[in-house]
N, CA, C and O of each residue as an XYZ file, in Angstrom:
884
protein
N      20.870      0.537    -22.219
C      20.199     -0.745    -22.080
C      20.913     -1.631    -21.064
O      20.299     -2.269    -20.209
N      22.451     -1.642    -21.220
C      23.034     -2.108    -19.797
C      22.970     -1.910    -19.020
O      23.032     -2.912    -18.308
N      22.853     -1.050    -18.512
C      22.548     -0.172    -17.045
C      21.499     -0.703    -16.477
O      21.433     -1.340    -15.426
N      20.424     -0.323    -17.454
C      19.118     -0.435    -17.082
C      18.486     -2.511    -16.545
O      17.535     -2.992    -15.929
N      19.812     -3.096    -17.312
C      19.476     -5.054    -17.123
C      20.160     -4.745    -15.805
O      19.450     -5.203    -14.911
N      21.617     -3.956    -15.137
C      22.289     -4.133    -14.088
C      21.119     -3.762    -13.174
O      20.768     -4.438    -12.207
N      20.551     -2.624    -13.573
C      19.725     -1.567    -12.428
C      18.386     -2.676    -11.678
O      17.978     -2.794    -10.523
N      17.960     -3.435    -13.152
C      16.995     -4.495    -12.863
C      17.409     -5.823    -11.935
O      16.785     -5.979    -10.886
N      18.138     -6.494    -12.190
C      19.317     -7.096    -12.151
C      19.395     -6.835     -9.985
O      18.945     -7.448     -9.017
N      19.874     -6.123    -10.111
C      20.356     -5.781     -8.628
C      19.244     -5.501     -8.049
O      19.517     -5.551     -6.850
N      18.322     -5.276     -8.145
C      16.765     -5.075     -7.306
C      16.085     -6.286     -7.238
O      15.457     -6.683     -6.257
N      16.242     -6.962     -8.470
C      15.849     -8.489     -8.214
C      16.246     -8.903     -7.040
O      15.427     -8.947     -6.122
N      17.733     -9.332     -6.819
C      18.739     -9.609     -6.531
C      17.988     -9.540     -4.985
O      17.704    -10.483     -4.246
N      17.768     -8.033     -4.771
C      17.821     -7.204     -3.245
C      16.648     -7.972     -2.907
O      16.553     -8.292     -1.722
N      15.638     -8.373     -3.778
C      13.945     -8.393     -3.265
C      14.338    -10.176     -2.840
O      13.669    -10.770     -1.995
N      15.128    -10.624     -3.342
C      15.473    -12.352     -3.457
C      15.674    -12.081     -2.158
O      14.749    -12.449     -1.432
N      16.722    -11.477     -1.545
C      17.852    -11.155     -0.010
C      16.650    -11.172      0.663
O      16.317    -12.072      1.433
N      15.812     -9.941      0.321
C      14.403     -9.972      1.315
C      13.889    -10.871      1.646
O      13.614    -11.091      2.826
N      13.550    -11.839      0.427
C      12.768    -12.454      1.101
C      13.354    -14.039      1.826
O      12.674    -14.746      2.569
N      14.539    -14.281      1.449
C      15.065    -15.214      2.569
C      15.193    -14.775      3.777
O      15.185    -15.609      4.682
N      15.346    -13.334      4.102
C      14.983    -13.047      5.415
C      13.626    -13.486      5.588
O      13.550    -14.353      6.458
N      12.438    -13.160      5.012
C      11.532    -13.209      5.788
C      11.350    -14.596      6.100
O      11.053    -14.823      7.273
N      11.446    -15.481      5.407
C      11.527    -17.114      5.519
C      12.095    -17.094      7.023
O      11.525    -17.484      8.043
N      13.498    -16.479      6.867
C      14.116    -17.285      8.369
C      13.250    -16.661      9.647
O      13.000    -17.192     10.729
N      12.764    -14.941      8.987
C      12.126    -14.716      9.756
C      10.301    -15.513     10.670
O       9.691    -15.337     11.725
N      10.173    -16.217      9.638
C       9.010    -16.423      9.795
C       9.075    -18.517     10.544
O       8.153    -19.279     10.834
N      10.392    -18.678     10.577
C      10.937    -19.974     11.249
C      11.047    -19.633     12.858
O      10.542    -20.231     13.808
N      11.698    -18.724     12.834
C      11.815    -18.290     14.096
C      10.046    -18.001     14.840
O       9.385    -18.375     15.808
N       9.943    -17.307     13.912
C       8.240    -16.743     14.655
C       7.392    -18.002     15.218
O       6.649    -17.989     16.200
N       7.741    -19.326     14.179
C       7.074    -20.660     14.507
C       7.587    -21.242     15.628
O       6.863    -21.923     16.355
N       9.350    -20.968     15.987
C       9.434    -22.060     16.906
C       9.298    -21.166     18.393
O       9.238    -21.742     19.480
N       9.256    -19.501     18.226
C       8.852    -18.816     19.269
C       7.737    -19.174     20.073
O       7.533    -19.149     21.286
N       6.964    -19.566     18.930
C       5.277    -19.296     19.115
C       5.372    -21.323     19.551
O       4.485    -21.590     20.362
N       5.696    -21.803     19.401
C       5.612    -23.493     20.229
C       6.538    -23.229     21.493
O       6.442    -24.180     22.269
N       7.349    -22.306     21.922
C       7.727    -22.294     23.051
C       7.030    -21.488     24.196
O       7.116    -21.567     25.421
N       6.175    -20.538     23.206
C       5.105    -19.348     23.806
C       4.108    -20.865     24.850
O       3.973    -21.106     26.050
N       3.514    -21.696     23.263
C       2.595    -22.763     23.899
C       3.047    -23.454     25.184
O       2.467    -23.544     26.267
N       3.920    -23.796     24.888
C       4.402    -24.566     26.173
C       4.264    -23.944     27.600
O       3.633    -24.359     28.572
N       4.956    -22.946     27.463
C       4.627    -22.051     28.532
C       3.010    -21.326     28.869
O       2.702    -20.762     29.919
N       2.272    -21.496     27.867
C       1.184    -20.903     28.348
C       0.623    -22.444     29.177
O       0.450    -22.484     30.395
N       0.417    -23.525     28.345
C      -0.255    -24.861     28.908
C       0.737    -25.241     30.462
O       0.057    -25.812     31.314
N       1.878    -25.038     30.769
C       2.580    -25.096     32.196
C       2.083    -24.073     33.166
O       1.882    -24.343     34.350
N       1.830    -22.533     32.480
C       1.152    -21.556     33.992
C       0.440    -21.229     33.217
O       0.819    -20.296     32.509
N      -0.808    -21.764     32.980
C      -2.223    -21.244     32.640
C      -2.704    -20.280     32.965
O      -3.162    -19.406     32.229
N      -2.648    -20.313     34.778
C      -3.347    -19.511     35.151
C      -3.141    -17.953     35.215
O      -3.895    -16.989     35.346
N      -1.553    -18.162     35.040
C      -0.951    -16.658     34.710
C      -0.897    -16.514     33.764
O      -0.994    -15.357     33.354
N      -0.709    -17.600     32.836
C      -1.231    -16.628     30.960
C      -2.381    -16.353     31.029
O      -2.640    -15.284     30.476
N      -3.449    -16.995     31.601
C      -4.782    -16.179     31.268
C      -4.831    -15.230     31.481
O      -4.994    -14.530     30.482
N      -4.739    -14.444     32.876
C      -4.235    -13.160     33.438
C      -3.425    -11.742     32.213
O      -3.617    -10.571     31.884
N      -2.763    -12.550     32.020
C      -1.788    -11.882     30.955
C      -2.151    -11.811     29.583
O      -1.672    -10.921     28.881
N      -3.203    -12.919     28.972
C      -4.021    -12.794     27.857
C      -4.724    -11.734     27.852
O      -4.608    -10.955     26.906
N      -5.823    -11.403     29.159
C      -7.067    -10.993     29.043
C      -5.823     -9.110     29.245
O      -5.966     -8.015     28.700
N      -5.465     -9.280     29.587
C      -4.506     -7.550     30.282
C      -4.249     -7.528     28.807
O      -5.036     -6.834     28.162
N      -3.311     -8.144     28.147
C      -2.935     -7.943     26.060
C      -3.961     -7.765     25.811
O      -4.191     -6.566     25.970
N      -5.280     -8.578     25.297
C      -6.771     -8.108     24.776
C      -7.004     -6.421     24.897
O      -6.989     -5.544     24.033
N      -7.217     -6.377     26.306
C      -7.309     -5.192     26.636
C      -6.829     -3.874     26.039
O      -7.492     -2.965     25.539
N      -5.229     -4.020     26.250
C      -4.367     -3.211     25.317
C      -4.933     -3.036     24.081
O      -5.569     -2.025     23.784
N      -4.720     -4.056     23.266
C      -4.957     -4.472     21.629
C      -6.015     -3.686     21.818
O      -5.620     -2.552     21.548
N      -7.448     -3.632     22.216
C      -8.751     -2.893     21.469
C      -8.531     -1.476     21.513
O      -8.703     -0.635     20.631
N      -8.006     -1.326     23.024
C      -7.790      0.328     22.953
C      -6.744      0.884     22.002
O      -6.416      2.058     21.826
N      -6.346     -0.100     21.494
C      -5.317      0.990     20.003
C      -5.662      0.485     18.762
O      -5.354      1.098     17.740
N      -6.354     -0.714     18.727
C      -7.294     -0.962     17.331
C      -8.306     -0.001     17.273
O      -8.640      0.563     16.231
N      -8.909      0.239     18.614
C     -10.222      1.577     18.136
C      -9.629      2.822     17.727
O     -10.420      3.481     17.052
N      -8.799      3.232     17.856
C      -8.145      4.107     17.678
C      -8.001      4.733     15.854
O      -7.480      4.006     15.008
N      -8.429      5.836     15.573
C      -8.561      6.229     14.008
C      -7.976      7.851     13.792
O      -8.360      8.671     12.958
N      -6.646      8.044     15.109
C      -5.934      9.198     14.943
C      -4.476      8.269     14.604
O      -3.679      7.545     15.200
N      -4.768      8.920     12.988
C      -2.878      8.685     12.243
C      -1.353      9.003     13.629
O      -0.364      8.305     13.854
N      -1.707     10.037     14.132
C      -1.072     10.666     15.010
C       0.338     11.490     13.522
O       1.516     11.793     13.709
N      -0.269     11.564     12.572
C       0.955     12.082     11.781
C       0.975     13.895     11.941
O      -0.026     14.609     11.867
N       2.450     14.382     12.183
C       2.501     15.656     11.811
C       4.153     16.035     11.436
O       5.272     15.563     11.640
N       3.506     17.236     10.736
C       4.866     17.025      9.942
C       4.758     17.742      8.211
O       3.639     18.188      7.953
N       5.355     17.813      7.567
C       5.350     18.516      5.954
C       6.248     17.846      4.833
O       7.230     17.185      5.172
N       6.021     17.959      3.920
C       6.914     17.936      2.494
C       7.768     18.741      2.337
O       7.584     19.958      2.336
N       9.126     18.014      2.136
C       9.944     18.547      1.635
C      10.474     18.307     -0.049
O      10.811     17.173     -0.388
N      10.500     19.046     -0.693
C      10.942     18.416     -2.307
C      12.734     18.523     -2.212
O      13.303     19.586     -1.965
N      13.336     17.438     -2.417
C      14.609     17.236     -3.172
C      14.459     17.740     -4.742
O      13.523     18.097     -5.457
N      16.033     17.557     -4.903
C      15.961     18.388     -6.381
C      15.782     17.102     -7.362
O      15.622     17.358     -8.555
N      15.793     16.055     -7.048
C      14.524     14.862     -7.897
C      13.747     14.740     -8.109
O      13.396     13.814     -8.840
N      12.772     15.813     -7.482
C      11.764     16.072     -7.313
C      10.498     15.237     -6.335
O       9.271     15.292     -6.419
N      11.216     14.629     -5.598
C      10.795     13.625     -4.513
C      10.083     13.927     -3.292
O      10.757     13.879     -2.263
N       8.713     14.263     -3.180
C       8.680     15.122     -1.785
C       9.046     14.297     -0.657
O       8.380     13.264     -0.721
N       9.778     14.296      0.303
C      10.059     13.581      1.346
C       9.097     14.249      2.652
O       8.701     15.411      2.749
N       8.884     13.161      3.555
C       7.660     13.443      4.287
C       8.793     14.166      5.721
O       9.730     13.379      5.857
N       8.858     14.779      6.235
C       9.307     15.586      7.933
C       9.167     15.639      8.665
O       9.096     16.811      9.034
N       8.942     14.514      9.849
C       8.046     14.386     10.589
C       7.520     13.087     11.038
O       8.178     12.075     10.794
N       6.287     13.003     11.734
C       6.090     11.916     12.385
C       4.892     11.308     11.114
O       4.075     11.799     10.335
N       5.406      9.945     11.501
C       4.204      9.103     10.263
C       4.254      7.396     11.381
O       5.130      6.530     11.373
N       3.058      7.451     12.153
C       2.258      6.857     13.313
C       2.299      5.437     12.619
O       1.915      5.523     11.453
N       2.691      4.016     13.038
C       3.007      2.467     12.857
C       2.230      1.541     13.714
O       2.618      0.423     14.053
N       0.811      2.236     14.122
C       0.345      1.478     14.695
C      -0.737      0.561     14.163
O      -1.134      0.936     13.060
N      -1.373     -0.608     14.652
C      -2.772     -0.944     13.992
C      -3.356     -0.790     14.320
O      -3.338     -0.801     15.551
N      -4.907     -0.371     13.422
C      -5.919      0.592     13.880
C      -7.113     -0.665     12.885
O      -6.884     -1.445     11.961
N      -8.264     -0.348     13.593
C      -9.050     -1.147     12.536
C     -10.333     -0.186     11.840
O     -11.283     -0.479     11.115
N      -9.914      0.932     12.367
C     -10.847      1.939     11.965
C     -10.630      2.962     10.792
O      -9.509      2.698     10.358
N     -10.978      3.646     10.317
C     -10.911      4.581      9.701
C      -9.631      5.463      9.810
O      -9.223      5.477     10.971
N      -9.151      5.931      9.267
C      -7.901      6.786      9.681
C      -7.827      8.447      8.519
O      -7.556      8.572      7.325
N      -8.179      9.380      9.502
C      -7.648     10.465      8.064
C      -6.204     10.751      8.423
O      -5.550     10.857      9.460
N      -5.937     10.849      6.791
C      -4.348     10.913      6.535
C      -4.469     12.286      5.757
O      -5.281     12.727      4.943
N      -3.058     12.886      6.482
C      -2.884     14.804      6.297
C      -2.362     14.855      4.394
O      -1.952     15.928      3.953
N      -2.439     13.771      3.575
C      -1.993     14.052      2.136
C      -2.688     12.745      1.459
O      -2.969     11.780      2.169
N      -2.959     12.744      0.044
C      -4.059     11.942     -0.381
C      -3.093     11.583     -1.883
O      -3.363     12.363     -2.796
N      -1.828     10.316     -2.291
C      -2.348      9.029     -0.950
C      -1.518      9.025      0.143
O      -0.317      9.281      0.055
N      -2.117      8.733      1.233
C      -1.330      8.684      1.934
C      -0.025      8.143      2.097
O       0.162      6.946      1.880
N       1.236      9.171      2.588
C       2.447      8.390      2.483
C       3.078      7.734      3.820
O       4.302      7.639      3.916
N       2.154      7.249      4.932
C       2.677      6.479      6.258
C       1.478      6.853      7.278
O       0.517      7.604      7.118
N       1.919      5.972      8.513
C       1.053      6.395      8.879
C       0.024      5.031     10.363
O       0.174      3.861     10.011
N      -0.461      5.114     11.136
C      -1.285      4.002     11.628
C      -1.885      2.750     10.490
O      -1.682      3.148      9.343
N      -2.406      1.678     10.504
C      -2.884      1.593      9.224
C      -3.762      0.172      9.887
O      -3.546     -0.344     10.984
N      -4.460     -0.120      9.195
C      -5.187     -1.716      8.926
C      -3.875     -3.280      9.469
O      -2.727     -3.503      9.083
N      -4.613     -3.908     10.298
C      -3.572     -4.954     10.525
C      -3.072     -5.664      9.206
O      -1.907     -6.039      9.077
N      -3.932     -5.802      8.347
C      -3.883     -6.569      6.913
C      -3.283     -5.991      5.938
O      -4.177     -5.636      5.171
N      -2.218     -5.671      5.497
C      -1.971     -5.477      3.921
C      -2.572     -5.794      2.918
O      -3.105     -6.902      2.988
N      -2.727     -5.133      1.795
C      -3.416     -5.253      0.366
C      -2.024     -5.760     -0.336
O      -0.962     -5.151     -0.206
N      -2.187     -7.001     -1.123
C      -1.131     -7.635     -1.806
C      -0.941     -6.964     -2.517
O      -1.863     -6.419     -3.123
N       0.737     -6.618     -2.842
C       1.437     -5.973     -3.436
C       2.568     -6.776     -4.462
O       3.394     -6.111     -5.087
N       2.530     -7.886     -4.538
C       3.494     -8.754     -5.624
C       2.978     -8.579     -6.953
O       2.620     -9.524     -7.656
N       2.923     -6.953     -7.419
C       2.885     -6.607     -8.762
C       0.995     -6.587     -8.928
O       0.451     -6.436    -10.022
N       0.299     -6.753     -7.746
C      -1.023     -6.534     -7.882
C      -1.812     -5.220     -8.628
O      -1.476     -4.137     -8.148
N      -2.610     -5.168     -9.507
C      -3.288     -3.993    -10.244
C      -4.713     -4.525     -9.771
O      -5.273     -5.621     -9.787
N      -5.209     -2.588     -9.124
C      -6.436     -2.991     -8.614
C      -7.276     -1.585     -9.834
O      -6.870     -0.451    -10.088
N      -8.181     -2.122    -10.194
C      -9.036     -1.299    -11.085
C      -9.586     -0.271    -10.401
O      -9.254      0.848    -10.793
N     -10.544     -0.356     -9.231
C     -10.903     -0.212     -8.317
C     -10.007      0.431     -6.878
O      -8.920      0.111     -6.398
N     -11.269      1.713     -6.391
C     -10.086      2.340     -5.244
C      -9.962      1.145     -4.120
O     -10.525      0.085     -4.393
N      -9.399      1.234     -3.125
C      -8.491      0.206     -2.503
C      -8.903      0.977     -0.962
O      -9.628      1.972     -0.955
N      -8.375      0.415      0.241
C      -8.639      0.967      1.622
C      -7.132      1.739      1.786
O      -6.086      1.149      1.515
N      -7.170      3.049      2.236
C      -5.774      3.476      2.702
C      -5.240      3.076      3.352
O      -4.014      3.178      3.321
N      -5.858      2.442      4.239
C      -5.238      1.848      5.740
C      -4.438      0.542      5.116
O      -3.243      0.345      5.340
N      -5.182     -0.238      4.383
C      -4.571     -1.394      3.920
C      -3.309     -0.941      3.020
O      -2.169     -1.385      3.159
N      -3.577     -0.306      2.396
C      -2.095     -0.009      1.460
C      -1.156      0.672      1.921
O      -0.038      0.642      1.408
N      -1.513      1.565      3.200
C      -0.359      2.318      3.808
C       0.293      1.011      4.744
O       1.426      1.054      5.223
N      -0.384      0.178      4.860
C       0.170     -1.469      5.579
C       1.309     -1.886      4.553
O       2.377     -2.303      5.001
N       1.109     -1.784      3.234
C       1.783     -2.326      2.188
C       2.989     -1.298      1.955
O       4.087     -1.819      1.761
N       2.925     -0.086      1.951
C       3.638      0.736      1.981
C       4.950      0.576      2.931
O       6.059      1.044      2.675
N       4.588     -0.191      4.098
C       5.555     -0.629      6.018
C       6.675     -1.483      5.276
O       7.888     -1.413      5.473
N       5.871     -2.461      4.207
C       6.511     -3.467      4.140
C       7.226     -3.699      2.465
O       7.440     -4.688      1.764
N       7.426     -2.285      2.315
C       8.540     -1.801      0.967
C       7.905     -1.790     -0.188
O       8.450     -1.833     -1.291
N       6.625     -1.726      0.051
C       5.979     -1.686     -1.432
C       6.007     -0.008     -1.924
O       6.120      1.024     -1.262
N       5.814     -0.312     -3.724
C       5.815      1.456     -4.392
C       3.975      1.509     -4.837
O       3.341      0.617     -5.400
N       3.665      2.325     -4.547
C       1.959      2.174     -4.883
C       2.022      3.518     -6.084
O       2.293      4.714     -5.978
N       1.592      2.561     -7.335
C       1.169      3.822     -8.434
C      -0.475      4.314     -8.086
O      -1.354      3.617     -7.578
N      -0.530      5.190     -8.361
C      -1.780      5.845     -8.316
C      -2.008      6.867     -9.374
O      -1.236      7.733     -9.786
N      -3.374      6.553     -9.770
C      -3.929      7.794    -10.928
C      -5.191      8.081    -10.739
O      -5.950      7.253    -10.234
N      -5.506      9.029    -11.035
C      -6.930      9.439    -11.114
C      -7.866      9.874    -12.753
O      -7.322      9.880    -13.858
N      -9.253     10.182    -12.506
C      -9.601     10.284    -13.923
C      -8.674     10.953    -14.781
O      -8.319     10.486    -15.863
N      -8.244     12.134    -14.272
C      -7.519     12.693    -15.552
C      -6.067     12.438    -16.601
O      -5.496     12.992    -17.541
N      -5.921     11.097    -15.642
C      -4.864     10.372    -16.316
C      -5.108      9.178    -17.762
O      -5.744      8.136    -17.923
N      -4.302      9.948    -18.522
C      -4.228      9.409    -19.628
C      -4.651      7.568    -20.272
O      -3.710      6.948    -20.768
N      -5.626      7.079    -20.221
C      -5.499      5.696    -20.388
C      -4.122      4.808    -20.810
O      -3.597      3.904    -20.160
N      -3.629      5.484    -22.386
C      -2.320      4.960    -22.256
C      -1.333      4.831    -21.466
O      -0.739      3.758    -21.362
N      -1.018      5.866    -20.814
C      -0.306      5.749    -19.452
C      -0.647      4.937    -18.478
O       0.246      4.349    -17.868
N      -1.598      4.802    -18.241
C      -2.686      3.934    -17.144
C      -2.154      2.588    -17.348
O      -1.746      1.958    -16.372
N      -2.114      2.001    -18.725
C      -2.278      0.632    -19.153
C      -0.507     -0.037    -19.278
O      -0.167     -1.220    -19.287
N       0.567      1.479    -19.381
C       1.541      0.732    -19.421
C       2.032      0.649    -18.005
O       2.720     -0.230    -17.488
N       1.441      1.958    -17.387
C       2.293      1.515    -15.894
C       1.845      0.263    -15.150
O       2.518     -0.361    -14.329
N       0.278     -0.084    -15.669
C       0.031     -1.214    -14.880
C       0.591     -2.423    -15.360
O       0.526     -3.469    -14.714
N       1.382     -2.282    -16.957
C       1.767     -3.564    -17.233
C       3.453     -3.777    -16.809
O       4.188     -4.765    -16.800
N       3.685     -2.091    -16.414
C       5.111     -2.335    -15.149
C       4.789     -2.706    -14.433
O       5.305     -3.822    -14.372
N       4.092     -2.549    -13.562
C       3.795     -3.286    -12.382
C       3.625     -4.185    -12.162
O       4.059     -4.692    -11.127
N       2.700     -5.005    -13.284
C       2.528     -6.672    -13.140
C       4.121     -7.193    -13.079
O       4.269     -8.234    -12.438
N       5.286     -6.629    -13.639
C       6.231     -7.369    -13.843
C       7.188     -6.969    -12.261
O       8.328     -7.381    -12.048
N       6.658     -6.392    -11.635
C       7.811     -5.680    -10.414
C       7.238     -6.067     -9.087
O       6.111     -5.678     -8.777
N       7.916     -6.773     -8.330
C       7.450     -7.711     -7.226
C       7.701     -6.108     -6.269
O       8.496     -5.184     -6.441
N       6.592     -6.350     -5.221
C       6.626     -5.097     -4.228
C       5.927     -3.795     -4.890
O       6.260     -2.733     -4.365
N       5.200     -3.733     -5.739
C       4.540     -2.737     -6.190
C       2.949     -3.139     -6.127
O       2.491     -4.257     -6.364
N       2.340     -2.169     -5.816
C       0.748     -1.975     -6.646
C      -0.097     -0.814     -7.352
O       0.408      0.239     -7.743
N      -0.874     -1.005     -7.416
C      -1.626     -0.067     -8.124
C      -2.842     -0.158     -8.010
O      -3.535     -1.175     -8.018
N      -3.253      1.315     -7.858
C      -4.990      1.514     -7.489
C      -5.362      3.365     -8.458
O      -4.573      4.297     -8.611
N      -6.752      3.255     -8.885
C      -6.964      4.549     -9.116
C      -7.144      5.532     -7.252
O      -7.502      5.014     -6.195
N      -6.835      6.657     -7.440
C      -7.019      7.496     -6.217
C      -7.697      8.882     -6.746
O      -7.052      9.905     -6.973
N      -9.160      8.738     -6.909
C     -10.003      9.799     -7.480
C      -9.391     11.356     -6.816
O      -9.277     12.415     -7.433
N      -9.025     11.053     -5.231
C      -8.568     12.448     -4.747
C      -7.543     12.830     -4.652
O      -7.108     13.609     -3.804
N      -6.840     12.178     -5.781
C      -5.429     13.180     -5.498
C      -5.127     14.189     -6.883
O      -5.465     14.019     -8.054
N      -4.533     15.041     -6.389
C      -4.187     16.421     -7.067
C      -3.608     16.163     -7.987
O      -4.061     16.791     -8.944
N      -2.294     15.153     -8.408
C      -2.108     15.029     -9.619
C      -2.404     13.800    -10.648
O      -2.861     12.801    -10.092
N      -2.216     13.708    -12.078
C      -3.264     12.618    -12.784
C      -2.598     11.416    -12.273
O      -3.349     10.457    -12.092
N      -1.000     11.204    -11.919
C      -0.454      9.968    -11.671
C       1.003     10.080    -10.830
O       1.996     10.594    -11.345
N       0.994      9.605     -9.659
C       1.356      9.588     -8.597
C       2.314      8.018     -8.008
O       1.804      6.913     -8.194
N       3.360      8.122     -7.484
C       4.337      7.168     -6.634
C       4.352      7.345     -5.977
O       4.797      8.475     -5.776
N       3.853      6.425     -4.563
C       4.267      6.462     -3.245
C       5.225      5.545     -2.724
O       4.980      4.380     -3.037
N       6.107      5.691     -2.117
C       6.722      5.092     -1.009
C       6.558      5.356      0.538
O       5.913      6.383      0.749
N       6.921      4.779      1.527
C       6.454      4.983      3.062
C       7.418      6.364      3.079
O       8.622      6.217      2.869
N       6.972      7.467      3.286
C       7.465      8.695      3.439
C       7.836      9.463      2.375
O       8.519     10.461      2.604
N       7.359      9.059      0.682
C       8.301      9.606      0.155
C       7.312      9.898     -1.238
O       6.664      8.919     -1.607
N       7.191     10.846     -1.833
C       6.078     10.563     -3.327
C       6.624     11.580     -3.657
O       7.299     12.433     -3.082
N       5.967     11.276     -5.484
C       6.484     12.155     -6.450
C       5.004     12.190     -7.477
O       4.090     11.371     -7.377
N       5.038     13.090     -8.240
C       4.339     13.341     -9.391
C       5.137     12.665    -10.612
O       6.321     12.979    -10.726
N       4.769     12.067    -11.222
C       5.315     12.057    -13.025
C       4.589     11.939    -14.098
O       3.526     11.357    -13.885
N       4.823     12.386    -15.533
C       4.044     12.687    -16.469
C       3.315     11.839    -16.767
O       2.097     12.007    -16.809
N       3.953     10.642    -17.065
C       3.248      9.784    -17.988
C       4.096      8.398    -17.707
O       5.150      8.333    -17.074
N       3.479      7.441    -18.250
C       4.452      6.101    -18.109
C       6.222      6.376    -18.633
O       7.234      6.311    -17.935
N       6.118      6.621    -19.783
C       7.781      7.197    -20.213
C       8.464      7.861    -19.467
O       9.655      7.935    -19.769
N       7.938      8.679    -18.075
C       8.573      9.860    -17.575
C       9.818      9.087    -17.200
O       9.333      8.124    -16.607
N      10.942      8.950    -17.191
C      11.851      8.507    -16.459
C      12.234      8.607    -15.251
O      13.233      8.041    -14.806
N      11.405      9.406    -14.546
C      11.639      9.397    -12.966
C      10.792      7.938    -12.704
O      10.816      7.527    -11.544
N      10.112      7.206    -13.619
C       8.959      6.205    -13.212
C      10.168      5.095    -12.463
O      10.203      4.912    -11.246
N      11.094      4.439    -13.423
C      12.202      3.799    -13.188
C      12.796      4.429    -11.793
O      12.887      3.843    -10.714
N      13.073      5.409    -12.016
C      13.926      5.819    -10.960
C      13.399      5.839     -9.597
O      14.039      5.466     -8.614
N      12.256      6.270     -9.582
C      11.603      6.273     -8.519
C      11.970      4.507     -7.756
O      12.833      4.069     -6.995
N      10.559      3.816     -8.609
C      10.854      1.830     -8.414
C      12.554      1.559     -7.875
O      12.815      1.128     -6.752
N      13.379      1.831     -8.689
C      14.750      1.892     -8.283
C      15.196      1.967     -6.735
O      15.913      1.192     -6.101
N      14.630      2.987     -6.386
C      15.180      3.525     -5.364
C      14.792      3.138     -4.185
O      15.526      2.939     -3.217
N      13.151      2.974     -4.255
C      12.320      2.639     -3.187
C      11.069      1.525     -3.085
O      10.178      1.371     -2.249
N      11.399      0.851     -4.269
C      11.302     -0.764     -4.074
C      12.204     -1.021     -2.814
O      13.390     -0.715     -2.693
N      11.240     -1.765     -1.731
C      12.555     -2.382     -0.780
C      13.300     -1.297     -0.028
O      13.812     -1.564      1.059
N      13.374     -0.231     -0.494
C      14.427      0.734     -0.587
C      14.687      1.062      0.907
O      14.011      0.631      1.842
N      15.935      2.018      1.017
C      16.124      2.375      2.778
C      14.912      2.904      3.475
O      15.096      3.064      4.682
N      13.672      3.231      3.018
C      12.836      4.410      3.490
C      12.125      2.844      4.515
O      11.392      2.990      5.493
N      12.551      1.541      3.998
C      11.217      0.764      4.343
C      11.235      0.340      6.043
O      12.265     -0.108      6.546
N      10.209      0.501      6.699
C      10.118     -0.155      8.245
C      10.206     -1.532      8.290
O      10.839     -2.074      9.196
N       9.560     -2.269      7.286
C       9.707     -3.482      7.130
C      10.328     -4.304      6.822
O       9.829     -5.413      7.018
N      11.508     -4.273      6.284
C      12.100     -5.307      5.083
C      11.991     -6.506      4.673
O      12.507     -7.393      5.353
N      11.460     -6.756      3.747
C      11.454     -8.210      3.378
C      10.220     -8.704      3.674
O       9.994     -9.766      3.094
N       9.086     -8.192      4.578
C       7.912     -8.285      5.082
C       6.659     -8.712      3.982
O       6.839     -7.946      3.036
N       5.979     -9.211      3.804
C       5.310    -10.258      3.010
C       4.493     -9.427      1.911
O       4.331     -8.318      2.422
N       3.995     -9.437      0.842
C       3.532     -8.774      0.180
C       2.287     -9.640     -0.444
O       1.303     -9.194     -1.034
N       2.537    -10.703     -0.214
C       0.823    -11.889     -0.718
C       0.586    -12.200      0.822
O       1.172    -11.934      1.871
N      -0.621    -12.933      0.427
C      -1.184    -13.103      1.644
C      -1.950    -12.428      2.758
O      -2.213    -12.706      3.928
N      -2.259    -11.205      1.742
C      -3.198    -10.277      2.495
C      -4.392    -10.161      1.621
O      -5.084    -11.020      1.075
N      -4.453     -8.689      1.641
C      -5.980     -8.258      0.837
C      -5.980     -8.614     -0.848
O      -5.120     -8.540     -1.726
N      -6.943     -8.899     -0.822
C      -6.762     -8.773     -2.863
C      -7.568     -8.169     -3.137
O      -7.626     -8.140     -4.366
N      -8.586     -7.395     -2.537
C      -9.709     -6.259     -2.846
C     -10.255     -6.044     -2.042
O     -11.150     -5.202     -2.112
């Protein structure tokens, strides 16, 4: 039971660290973006130039609906498959097929699906949650053949664990599933104790591209 208040305890702790980064991060982004202004309203005529050339860019890789992922599973003896390979960080506003179901990385939706302990009844967009995935979230997933009881306690872990969500995923192979950005596992049931361990590790965890990166303020369905 001690362990387990330290284990809690110190992930709090880590997700707190996060997110005063993102604060300072997101101070900076403000006073970037009033020095951006300034400079655009002094040479107009060359930011316009330079607007319309960015536009440009931006559509040709928003149309874009190749993951560009390749690559395989590897299982650790945790039983963790770790992904090998390339898993594509771009934004796409299209459709994207992803080589494993749910997807574990990957191109994705500019928008994240909120992840501050969000439970979605309902399947969810991949693109949006592999967004959520960038930015250190753990996504539970189950499908019909998962146990209701199980269903009802993992989602009432989740309400309590900042950086997580949850969605049913009708197509995946096993009844209940953890993702992290590169990293998933199978486990039995809510009790399985890899459930903890998993959250543990990769809440936030080293695997994340993002750190500290916002988890409200996106999708809620």
């Amino acid at each position: 039971m001690g362990s387990a208040k330290k284990s809690s305890a110190s992930r709090t702790a880590r997700i707190e660290e996060m997110r005063r980064a993102e604060k300072a991060r997101e101070r900076r982004t403000r006073i970037l973006t009033i020095v951006a202004g300034v400079v655009v309203v002094t040479g107009l005529v060359v930011g316009s130039v330079v607007l319309v050339q960015s536009q440009s860019d931006d559509d040709s890789s928003s149309a874009s609906g190749d993951s560009k992922n390749s690559g395989r599973f590897v299982t650790g003896d945790d039983g963790v498959r770790k992904w090998e390979g390339t898993l594509g960080r771009n934004h796409v506003t299209k459709a994207v097929s992803y080589p494993v179901s749910p997807p574990v990385g990957g191109d994705h939706n500019p928008v994240w699906m909120n992840c501050n302990g969000d439970v979605y009844t309902d399947e969810i967009n991949n693109t949006n949650a592999v967004h959520s995935l960038e930015h250190g979230a753990v996504w539970v997933t189950y499908n019909a053949s998962a146990d209701k009881a199980d269903v009802d306690a993992l989602a009432a872990k989740v309400k309590k664990t900042p950086y997580t969500l949850m969605s049913p995923v009708d197509g995946q192979k096993d009844p209940i599933m953890l993702t992290a950005w590169g990293h998933q596992r199978a486990v039995t049931g809510a009790d399985d104790p890899a459930v903890d361990a998993f959250l543990e590790k990769f809440v936030q965890g080293q695997q994340t591209p993002e750190p500290g990166a916002a988890c409200t303020n996106g999708l809620s369905k």
